[in-house]
N, C-alpha and C positions, 0 to 999 in steps of 0.2 A: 605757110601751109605745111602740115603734117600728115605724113600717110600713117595707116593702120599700126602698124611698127612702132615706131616714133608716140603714139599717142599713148601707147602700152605702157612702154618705159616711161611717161612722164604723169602719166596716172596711175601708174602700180594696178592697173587690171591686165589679167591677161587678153589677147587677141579675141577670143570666141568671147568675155567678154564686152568689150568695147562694139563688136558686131553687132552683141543681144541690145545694147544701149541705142545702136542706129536703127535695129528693129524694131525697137517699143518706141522709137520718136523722142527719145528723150535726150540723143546728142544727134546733132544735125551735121554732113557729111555731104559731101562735097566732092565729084568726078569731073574728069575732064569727057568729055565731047567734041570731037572734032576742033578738037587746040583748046577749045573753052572752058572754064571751071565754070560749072553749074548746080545748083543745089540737087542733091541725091532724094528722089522718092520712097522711102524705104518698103512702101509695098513690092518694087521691083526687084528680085535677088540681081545680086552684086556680089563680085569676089571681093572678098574682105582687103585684098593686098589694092586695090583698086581705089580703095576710099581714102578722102582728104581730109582735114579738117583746119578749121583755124585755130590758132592758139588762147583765141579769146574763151570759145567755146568749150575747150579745153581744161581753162581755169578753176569751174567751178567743182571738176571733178579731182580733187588734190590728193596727193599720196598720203600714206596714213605715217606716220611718226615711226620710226622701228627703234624704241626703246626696252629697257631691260624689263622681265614680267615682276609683278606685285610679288614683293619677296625674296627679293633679291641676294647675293651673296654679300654686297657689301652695308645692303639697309639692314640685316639679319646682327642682333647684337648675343653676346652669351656663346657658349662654350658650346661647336657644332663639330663633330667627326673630331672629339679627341683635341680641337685647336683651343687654346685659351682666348678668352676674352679681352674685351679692351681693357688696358688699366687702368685703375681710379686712382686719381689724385690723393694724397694724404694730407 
C-alpha cells in the first residue's frame, strides 16, 4: 500500500493530480475504516493525505522518460557559437 505522496513520486503526477484521477474513477483508492482498508467511493470527498492505493493499480500509470529534447547539444553537428566541428577523416 501507498498513500497519496508515495503514488506522486512513483507516477511523476503531482498530488492534486492523482486526487483528480480518484475523482474521475479512473485510479481506484483505498482508506482505512475502523483498522480496515476498504475501497474509497470517490463520490465522497476525502482528504488526499488519506488515500491508499495498491501498487498494481499503480502500474499502469508510469513515469514518463526525462530525456534530452529533439536537438540536442550533442546530436547537433557543424560549427555552432564559434566551436568547430567534428573532424573528417582524410
Amino acid at each position: 500500500m501507498i498513500n497519496t505522496y508515495g503514488a506522486s513520486k512513483r507516477t511523476g503526477y503531482s498530488v492534486t493530480w492523482i486526487q483528480k484521477l480518484v475523482q474521475r474513477g479512473k485510479l481506484t483508492a483505498y482508506i482505512y475504516m475502523d483498522g480496515e482498508c476498504v475501497k474509497h467511493d470517490p463520490s465522497i470527498p476525502q482528504k488526499g493525505h488519506e488515500l491508499y492505493f495498491y501498487e498494481e493499480d499503480l502500474a499502469v500509470y508510469k513515469p514518463r522518460k526525462v530525456g534530452r529534447p529533439a536537438g540536442a547539444s550533442d546530436k547537433v553537428q557543424g560549427n555552432r557559437k564559434g566551436r568547430p566541428g567534428p573532424r573528417k577523416a582524410s
